[in-house]
Backbone as JSON Lines, residues from 0, in Angstrom:
{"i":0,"aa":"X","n":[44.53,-2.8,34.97],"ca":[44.59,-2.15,33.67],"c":[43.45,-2.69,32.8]}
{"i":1,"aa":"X","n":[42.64,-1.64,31.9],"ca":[41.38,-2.22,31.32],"c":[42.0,-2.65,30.15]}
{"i":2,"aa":"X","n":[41.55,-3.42,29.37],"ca":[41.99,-3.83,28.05],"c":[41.59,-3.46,26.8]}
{"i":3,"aa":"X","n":[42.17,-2.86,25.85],"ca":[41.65,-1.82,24.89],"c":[40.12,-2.51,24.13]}
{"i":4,"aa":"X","n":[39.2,-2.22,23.4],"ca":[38.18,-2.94,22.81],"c":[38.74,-3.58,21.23]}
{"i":5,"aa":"X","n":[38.69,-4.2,21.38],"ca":[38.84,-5.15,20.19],"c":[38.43,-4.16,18.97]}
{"i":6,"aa":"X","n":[39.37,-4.45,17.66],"ca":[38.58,-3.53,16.58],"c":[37.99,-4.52,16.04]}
{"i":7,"aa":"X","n":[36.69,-3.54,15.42],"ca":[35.95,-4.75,14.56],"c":[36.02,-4.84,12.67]}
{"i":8,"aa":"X","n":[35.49,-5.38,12.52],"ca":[35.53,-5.75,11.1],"c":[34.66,-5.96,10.42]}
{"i":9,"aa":"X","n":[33.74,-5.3,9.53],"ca":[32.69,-5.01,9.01],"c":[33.03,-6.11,7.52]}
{"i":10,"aa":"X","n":[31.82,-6.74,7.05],"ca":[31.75,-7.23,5.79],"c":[30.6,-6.75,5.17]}
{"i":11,"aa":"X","n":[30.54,-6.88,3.71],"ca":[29.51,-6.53,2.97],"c":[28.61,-7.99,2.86]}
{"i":12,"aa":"X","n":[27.3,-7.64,2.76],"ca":[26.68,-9.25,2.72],"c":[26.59,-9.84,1.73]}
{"i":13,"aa":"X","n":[27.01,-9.52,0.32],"ca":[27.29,-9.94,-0.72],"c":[28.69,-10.76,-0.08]}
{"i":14,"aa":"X","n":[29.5,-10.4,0.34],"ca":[30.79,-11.15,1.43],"c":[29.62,-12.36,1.77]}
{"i":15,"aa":"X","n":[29.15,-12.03,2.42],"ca":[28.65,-13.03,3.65],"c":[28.22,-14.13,2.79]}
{"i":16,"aa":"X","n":[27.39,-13.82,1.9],"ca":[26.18,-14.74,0.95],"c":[26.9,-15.6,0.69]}
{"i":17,"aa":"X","n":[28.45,-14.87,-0.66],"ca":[29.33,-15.78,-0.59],"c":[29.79,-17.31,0.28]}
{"i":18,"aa":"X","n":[30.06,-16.72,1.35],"ca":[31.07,-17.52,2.47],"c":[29.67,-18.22,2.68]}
{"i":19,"aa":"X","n":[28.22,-18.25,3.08],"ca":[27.29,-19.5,3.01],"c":[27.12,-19.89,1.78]}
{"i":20,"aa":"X","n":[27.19,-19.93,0.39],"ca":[27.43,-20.43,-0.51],"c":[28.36,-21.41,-0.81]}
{"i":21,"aa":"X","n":[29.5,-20.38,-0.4],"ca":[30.6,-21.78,-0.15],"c":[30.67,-23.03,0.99]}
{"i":22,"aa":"X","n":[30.12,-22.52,1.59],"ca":[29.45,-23.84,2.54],"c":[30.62,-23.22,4.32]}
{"i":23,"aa":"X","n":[31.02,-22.34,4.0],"ca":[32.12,-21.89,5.0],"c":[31.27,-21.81,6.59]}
{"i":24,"aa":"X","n":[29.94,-21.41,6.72],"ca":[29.38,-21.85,7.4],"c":[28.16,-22.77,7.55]}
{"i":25,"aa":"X","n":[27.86,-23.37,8.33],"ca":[26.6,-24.91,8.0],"c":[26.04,-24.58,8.85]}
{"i":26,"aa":"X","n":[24.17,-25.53,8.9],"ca":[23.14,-25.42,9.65],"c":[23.45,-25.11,11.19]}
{"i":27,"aa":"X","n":[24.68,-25.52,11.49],"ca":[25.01,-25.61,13.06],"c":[25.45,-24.32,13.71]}
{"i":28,"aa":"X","n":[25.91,-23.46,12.52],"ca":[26.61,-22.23,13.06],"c":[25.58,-21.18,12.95]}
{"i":29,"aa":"X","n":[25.26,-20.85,14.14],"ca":[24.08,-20.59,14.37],"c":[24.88,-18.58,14.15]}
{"i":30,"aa":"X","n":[24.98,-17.81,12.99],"ca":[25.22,-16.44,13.16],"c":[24.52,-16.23,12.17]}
{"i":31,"aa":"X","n":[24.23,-14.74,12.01],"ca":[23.52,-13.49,11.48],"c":[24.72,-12.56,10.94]}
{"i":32,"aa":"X","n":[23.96,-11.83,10.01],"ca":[25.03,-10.58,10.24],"c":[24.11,-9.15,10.3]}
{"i":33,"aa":"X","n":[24.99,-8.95,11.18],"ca":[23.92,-7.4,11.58],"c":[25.14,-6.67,11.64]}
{"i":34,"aa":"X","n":[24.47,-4.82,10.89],"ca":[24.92,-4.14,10.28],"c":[26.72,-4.48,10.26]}
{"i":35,"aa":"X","n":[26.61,-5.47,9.01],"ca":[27.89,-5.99,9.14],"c":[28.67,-6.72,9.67]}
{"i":36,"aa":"X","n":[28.28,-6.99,10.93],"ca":[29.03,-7.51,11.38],"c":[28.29,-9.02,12.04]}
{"i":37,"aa":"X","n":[29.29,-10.29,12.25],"ca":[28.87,-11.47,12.33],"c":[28.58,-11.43,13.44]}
{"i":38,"aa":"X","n":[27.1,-12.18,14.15],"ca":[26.87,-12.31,15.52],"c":[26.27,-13.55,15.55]}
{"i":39,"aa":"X","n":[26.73,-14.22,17.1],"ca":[26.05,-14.88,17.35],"c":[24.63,-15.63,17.51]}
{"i":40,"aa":"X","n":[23.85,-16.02,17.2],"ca":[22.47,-16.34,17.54],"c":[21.9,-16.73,18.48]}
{"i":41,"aa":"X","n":[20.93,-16.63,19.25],"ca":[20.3,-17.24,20.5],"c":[19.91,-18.78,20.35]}
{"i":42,"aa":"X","n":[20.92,-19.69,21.43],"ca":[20.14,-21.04,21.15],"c":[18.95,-21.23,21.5]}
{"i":43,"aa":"X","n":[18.22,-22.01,21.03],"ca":[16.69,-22.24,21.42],"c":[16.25,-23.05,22.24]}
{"i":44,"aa":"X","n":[16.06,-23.28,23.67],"ca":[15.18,-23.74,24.61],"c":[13.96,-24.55,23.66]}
{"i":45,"aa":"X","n":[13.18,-25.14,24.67],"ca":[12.27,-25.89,24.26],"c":[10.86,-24.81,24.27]}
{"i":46,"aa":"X","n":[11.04,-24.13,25.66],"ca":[9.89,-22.7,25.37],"c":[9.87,-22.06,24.0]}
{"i":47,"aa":"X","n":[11.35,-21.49,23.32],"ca":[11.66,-20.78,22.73],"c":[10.95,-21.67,21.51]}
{"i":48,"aa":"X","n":[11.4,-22.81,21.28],"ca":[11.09,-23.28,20.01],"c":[9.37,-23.34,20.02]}
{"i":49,"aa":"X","n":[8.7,-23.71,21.22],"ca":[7.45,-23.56,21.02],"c":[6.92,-22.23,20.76]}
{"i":50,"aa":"X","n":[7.06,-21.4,20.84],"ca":[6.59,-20.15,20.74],"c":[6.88,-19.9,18.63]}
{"i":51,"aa":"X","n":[8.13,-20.06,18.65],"ca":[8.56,-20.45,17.14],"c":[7.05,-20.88,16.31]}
{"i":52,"aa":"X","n":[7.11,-22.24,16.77],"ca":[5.65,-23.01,16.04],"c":[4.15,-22.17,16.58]}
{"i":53,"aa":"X","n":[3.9,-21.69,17.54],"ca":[2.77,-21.07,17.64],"c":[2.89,-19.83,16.64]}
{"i":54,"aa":"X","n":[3.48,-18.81,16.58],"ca":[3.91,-18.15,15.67],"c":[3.37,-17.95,14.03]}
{"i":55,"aa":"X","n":[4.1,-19.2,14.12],"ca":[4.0,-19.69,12.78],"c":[2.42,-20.02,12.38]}
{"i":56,"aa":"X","n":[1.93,-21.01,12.87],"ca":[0.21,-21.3,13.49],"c":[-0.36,-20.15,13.09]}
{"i":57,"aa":"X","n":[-0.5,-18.84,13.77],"ca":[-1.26,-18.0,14.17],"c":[-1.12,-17.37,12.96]}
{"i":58,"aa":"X","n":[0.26,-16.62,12.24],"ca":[0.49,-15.92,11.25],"c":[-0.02,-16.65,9.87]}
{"i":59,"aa":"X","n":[0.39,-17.7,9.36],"ca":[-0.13,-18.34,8.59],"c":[-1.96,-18.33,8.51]}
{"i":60,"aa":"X","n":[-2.86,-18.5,10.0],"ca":[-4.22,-18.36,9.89],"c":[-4.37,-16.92,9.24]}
{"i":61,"aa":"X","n":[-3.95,-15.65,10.4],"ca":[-4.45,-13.99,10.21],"c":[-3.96,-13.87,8.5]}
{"i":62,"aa":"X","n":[-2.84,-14.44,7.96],"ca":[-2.65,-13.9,6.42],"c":[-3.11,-14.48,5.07]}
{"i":63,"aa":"X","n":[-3.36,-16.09,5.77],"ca":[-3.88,-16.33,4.38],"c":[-2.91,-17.09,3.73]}
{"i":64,"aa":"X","n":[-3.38,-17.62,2.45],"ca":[-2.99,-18.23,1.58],"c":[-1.84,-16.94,0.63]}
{"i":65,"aa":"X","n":[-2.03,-15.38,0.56],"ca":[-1.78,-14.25,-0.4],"c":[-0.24,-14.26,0.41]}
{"i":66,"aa":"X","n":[0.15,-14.64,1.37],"ca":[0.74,-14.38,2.28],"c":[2.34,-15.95,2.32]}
{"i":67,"aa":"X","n":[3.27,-15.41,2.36],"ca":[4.26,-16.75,3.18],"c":[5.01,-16.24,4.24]}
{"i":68,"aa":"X","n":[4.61,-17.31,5.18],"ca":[5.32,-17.35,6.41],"c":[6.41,-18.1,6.28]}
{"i":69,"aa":"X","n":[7.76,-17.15,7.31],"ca":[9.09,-18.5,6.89],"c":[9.72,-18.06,8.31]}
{"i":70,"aa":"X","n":[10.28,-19.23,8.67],"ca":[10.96,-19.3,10.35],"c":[12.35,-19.36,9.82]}
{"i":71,"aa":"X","n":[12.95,-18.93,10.82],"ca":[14.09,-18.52,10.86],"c":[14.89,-18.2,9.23]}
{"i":72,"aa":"X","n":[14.48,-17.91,8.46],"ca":[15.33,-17.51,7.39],"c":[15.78,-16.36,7.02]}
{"i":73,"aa":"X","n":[16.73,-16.1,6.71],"ca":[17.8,-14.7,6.45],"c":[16.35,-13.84,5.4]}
{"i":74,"aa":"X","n":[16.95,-12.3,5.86],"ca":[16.29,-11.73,5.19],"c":[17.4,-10.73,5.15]}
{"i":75,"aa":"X","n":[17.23,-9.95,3.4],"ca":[18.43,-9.13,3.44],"c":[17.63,-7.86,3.58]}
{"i":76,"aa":"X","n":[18.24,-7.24,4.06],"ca":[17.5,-5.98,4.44],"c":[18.18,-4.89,3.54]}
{"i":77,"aa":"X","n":[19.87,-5.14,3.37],"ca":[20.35,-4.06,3.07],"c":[21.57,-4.8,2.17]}
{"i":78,"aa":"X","n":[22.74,-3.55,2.38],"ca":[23.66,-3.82,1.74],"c":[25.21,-4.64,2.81]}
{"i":79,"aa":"X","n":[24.56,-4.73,4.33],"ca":[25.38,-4.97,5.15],"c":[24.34,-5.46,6.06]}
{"i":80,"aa":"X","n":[23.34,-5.77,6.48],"ca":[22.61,-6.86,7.11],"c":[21.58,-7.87,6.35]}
{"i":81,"aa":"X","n":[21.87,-9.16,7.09],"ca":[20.9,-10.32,6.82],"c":[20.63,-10.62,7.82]}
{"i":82,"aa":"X","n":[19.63,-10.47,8.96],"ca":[19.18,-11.13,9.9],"c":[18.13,-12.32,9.83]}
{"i":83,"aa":"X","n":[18.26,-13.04,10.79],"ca":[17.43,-14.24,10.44],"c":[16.55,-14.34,11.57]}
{"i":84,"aa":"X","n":[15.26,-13.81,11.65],"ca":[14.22,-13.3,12.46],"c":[14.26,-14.43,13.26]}
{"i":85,"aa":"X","n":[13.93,-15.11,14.94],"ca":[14.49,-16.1,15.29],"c":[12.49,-16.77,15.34]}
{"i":86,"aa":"X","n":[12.08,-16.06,15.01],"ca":[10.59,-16.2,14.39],"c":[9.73,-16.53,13.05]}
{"i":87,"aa":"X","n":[9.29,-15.89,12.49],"ca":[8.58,-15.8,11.65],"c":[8.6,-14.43,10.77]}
{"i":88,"aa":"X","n":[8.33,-14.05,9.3],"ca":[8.58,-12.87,8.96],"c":[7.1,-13.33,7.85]}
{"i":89,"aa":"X","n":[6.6,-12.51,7.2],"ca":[5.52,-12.83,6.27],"c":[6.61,-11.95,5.04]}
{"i":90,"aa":"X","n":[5.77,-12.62,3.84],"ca":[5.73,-11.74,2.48],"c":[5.23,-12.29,1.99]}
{"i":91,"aa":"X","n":[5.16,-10.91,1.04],"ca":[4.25,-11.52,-0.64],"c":[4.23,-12.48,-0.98]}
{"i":92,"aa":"X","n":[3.26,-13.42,-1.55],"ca":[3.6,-14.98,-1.36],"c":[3.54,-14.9,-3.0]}
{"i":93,"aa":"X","n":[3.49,-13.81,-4.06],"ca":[3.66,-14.16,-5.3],"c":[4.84,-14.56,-5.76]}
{"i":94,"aa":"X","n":[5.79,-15.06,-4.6],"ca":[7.54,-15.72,-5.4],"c":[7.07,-16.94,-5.01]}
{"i":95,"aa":"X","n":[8.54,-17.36,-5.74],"ca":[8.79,-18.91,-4.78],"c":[9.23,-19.08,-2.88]}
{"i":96,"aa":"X","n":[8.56,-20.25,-2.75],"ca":[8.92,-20.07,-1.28],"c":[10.04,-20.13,-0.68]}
{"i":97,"aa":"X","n":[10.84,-19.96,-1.49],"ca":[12.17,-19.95,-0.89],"c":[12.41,-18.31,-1.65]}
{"i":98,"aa":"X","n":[12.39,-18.03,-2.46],"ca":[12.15,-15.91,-3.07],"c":[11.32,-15.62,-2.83]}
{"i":99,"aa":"X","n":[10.84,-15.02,-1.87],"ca":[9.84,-14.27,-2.17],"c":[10.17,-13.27,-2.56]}
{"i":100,"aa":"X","n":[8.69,-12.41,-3.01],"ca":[8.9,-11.21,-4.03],"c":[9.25,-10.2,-3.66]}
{"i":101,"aa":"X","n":[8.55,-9.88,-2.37],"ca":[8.51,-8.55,-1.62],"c":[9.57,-8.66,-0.25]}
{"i":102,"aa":"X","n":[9.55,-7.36,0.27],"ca":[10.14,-6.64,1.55],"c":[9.0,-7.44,2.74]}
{"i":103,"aa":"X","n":[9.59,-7.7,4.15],"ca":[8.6,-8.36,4.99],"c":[7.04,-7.72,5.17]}
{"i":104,"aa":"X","n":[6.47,-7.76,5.24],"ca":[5.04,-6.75,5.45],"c":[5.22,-6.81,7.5]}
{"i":105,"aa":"X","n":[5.68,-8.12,8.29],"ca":[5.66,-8.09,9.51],"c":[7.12,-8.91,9.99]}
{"i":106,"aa":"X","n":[7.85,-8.69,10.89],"ca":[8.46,-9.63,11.63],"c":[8.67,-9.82,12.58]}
{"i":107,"aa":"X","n":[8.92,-11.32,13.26],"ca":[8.34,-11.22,14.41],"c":[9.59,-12.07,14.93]}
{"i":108,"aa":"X","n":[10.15,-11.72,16.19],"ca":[11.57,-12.12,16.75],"c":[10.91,-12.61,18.53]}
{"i":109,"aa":"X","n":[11.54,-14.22,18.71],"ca":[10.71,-14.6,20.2],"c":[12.17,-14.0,20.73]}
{"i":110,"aa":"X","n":[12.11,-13.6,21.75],"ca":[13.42,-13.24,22.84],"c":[13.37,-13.73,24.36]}
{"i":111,"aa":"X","n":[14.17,-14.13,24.67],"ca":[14.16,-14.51,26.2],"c":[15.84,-13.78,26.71]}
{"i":112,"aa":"X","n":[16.49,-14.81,25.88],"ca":[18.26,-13.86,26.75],"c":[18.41,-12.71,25.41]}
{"i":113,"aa":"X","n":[17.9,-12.77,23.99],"ca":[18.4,-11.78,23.21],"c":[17.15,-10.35,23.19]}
{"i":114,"aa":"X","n":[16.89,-10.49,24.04],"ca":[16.12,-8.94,24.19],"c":[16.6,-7.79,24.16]}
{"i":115,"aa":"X","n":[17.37,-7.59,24.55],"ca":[17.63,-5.58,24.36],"c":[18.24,-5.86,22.37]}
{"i":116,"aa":"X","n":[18.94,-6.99,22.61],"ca":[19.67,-7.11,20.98],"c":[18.39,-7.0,20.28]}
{"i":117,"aa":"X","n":[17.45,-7.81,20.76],"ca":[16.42,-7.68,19.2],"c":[15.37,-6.31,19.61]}
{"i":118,"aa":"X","n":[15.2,-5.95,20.75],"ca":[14.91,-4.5,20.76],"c":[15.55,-3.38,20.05]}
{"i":119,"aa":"X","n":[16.76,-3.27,20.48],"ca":[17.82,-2.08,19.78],"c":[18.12,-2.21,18.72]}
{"i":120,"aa":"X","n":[19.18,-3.02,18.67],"ca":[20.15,-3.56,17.33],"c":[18.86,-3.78,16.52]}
{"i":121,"aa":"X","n":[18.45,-5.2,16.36],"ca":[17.91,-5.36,15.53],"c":[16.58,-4.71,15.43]}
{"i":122,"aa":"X","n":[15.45,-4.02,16.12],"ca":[14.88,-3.24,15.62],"c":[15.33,-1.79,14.7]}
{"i":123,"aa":"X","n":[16.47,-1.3,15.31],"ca":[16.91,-0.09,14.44],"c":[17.21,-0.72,12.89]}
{"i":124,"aa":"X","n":[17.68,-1.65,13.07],"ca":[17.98,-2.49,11.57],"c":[16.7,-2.4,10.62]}
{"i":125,"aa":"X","n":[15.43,-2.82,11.62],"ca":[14.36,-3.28,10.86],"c":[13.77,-1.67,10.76]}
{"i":126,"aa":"X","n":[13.68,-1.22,10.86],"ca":[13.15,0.23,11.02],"c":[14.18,1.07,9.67]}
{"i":127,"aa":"X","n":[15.56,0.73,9.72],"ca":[16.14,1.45,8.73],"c":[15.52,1.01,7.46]}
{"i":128,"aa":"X","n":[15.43,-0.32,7.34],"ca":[14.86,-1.33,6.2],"c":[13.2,-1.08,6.1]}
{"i":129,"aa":"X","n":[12.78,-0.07,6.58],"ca":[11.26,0.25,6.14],"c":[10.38,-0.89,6.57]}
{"i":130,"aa":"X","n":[10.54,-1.83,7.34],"ca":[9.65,-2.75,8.25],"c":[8.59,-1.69,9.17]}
{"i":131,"aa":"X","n":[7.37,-2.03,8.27],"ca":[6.46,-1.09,9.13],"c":[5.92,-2.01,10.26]}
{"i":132,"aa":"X","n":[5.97,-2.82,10.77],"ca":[5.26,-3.67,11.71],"c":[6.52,-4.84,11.9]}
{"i":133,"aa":"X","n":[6.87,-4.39,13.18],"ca":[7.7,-5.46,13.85],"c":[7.29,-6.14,15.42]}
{"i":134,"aa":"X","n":[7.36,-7.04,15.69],"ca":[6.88,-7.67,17.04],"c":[8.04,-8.33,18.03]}
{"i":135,"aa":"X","n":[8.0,-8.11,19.16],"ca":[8.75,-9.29,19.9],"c":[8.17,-9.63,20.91]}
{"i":136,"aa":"X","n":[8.15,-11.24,20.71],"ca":[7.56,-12.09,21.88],"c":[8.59,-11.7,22.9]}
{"i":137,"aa":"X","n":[8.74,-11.41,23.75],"ca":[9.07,-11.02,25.17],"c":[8.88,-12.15,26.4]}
{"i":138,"aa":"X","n":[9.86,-12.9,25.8],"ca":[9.36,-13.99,26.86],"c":[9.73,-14.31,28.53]}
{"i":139,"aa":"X","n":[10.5,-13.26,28.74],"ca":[10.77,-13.04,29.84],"c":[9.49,-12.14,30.78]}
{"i":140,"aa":"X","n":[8.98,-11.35,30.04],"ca":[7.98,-10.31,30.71],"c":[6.11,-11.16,30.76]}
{"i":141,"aa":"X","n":[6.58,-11.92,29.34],"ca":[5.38,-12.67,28.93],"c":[4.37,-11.74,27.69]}
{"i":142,"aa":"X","n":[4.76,-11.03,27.23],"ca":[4.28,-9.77,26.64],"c":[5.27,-9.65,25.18]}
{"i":143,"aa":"X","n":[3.48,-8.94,24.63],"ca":[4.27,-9.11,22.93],"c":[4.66,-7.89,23.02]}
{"i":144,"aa":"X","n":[5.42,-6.9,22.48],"ca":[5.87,-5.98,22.04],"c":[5.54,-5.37,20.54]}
{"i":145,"aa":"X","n":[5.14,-4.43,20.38],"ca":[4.69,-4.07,18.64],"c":[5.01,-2.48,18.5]}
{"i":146,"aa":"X","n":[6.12,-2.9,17.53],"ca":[6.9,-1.62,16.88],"c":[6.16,-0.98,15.66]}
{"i":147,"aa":"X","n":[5.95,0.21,15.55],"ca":[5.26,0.57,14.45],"c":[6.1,2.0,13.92]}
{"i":148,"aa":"X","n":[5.79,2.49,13.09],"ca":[6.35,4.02,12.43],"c":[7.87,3.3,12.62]}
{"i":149,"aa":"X","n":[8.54,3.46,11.61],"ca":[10.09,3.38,12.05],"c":[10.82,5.01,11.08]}
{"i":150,"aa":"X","n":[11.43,5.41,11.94],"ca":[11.94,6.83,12.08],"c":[13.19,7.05,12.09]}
{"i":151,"aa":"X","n":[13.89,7.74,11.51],"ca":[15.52,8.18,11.65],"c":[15.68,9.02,13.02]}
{"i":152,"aa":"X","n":[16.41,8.84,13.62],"ca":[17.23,9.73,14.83],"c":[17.37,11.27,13.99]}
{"i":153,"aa":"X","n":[17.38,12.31,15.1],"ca":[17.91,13.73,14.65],"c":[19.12,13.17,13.76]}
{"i":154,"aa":"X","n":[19.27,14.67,13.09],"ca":[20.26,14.84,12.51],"c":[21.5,14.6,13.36]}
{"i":155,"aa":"X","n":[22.84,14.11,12.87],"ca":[24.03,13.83,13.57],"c":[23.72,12.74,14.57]}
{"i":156,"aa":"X","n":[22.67,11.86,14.28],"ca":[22.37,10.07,14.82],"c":[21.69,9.5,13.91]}
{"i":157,"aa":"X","n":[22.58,9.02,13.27],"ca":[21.73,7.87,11.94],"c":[21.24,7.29,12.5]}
{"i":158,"aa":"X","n":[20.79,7.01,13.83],"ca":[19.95,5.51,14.35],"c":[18.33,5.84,14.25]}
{"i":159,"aa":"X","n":[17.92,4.46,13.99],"ca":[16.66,4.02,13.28],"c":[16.11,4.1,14.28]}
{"i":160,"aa":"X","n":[14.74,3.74,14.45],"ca":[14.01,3.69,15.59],"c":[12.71,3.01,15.35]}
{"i":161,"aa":"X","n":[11.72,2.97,16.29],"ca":[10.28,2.97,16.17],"c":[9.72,3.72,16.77]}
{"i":162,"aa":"X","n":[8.89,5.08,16.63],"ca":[7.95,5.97,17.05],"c":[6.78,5.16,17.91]}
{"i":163,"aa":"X","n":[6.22,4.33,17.59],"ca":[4.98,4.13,17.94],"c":[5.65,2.25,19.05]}
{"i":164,"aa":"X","n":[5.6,1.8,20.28],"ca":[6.21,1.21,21.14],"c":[4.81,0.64,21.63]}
{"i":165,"aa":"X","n":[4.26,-0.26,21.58],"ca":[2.99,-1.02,22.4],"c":[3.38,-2.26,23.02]}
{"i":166,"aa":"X","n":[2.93,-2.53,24.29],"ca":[3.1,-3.52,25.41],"c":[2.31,-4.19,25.22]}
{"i":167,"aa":"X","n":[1.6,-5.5,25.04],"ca":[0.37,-5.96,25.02],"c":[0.79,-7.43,26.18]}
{"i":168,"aa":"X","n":[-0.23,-7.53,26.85],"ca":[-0.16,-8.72,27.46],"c":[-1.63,-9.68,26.93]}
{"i":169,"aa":"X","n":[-0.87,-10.62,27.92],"ca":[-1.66,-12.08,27.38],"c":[-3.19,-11.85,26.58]}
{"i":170,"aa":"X","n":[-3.76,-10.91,27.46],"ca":[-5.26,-11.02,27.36],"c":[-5.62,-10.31,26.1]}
{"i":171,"aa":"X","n":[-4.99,-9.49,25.7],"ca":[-4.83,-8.37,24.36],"c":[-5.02,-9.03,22.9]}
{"i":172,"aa":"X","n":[-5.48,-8.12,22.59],"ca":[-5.69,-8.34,20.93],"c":[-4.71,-7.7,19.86]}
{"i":173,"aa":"X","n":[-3.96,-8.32,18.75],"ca":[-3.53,-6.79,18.03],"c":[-3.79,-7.27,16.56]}
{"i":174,"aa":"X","n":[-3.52,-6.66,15.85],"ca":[-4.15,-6.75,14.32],"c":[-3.1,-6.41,13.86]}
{"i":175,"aa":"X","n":[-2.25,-7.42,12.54],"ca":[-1.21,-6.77,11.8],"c":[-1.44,-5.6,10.82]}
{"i":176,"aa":"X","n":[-0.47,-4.78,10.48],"ca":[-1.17,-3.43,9.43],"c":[-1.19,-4.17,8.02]}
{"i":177,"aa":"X","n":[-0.88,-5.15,7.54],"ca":[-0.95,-5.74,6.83],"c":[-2.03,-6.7,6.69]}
{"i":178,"aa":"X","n":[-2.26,-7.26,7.61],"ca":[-4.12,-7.76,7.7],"c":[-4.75,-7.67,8.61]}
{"i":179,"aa":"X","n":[-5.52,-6.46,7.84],"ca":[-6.28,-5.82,8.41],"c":[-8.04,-6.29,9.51]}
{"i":180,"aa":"X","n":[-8.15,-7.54,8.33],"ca":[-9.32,-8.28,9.16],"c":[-8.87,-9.26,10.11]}
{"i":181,"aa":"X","n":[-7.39,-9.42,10.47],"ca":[-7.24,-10.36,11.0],"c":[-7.05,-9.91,12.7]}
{"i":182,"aa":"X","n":[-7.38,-10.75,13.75],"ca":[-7.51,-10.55,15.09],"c":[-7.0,-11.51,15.71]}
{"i":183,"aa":"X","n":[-5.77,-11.02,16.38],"ca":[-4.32,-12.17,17.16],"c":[-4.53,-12.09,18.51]}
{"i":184,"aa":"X","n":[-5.02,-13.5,19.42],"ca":[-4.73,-12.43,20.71],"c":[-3.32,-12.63,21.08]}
{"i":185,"aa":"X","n":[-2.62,-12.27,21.81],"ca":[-1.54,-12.45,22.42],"c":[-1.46,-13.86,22.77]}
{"i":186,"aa":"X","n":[-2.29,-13.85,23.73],"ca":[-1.93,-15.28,24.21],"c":[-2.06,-16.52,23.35]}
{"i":187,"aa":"X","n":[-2.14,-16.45,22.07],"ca":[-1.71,-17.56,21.07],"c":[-0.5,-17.31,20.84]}
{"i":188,"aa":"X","n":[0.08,-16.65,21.42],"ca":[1.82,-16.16,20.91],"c":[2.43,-16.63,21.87]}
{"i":189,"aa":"X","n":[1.71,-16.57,23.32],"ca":[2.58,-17.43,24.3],"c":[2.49,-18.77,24.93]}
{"i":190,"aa":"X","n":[3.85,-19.08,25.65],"ca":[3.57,-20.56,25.91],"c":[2.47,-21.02,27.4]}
């Protein structure tokens, strides 16, 4: 006999903000909330975390001083997700570094076991949220991934998407749409 699916339970992230405010969860509890709902996070390997710091390295050179880079920190996208890029995200660096001012201009998620999640899930997320330039280190394939155009599904499928899907391997170059003079190769992204 199969066993029925669990129902789920959606919160608002004004909910969520709360409950880390109140301290209900700490540095150790490694969750997100995506569209609503609480998920687990990918623990980080020692690959994983290096790729983290190269990341960081590389984005910080291509943007500049106009620019802040921040690792792993929540970003609210909406009214029911905060994901916490397991990478790097840039913005406007005219806030404080802990506010910034603006929406991400890029974000960039390393994946090894959370790949289809940060392909699907969380790209449709980032795509609903007007993220014109999203990336995933692909560390299983060895290959960056770069999402561009993000698009609504036909009518009768609210799901988000990305139109424009690029593979790049090691040897490749790509340029964020956000800086424009700047030239990444891949293989500073991998380990």
């Amino acid at each position: 006999m199969k066993a029925p699916p669990l129902p789920l339970w959606r919160m608002p992230r004004a909910r969520y903000d709360r409950l880390v405010e109140a301290g209900v969860f700490g540095p150790d509890d490694r969750v997100e909330l995506l569209d609503g709902l609480l998920v687990a996070r990918e623990p980080q390997g020692a690959r994983h975390a290096t790729v983290v710091a190269l990341a960081r390295a590389v984005l910080e050179k291509a943007f500049g001083r106009s620019y802040h880079v921040r690792e792993e920190k929540p970003i609210a996208l909406d009214e029911q997700s905060e994901p916490e890029p397991t990478s790097s995200s840039c913005q406007a660096g005219r806030g404080l570094p802990g506010r910034p001012s603006s929406r991400p201009v890029l974000v960039v998620e390393v994946a090894e076991t959370s790949l289809t999640l940060d392909r699907l899930r969380k790209g449709g997320l980032y795509a609903r949220a007007g993220v014109t330039d999203y990336w995933v280190v692909n560390l299983l394939d060895e290959v960056l991934e770069v999402y561009r155009e993000p698009v609504c599904g036909p009518p009768g499928h609210a799901e988000w998407k990305y139109d424009s899907v690029r593979l790049l391997r090691r040897n490749a170059v790509v340029t964020p749409l956000a800086a424009p003079r700047a030239r990444i190769r891949v293989a500073s992204l991998l380990p």
